[in-house]
N, C-alpha and C positions, 0 to 999 in steps of 0.2 A: 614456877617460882621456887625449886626445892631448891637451887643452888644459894638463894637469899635467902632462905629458914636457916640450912643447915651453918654459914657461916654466922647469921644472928646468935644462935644456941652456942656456939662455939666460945664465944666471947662473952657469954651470957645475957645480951641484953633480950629485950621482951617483945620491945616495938621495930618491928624489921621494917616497916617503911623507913625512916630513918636514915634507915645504911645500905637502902638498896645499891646506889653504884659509888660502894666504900671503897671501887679499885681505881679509883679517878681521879685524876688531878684537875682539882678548881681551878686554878691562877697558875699563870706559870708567868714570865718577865719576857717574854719574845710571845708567844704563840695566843691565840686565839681559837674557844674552841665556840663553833654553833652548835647550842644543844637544843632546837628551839623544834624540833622534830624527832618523837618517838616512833619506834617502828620496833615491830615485834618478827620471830621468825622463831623457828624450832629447833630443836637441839638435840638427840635420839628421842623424838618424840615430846620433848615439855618445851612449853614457850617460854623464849626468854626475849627482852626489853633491850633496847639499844637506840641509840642517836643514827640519824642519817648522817651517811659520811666516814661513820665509825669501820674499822675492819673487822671480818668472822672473829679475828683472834685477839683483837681488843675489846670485842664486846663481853663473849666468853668471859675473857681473864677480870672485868669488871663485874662480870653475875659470877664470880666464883671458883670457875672454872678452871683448876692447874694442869690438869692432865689431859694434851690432846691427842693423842696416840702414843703408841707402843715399839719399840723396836724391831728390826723383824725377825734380826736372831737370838737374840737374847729376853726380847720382850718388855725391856725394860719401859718405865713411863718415862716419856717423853712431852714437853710444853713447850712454851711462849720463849722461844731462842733468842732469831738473829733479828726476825720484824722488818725483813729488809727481801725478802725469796730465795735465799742462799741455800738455805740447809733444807731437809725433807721432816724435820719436828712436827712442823705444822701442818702436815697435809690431810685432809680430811674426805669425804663424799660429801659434796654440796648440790642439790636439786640431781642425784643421781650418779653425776660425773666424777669419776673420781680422781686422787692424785690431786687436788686442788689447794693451792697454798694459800692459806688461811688469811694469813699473815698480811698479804698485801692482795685481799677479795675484800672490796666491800660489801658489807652488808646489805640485802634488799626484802623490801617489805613481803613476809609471806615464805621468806626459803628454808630450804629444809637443808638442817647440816646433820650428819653423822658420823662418828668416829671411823676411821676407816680403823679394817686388819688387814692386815700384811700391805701387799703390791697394790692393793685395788685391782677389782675385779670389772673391765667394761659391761656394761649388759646391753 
């Protein structure tokens, strides 16, 4: 849960439950969300909290998350782009596999994400 302390402390408040997923929209006027199932999965190693249904890179971006890889020649940080599988911002190592677009992966209970570098590496 570091990525909910460190954005609590940022803002200064005390009680981080509260604002655990501060990246969400409640109510929207067309859409509908079910949040009525938690599920948890890893992140380079720390758990983080998510709805079923949710994508890798919307749950991220709601525990805090802006940075999901790097560029590969210049390095730059790279995040939460198009949300649609267009662009390569979002691709990450997910249960091993790499190259994985984030963006449009849902989330499952127990997996394991890790930023990728560079190309991704098959193993």
């Amino acid at each position: 849960m570091k990525y909910y302390i460190r954005q609590c402390r940022r803002s200064g408040q005390t009680d981080c439950r509260e604002t655990e997923f501060f990246m969400r929209i409640e109510k929207h006027p067309i859409l509908s969300f079910d949040r009525s199932s938690k599920i948890t999965f890893t992140y380079n190693g720390e758990e983080i909290e998510a709805y079923e249904g949710d994508t890798i890179a919307a749950a991220l971006h709601a525990a805090g998350v802006r940075v999901l890889g790097h560029s590969q020649e210049l390095h730059r940080p790279r995040g939460f782009y198009c949300a649609i599988g267009n662009c390569s911002s979002c691709m990450m190592v997910v249960d091993g596999v790499p190259n994985v677009k984030t963006c449009v992966t849902e989330v499952k209970q127990g997996m394991k994400v890790e930023t990728q570098v560079g190309k991704g590496v098959i193993k």
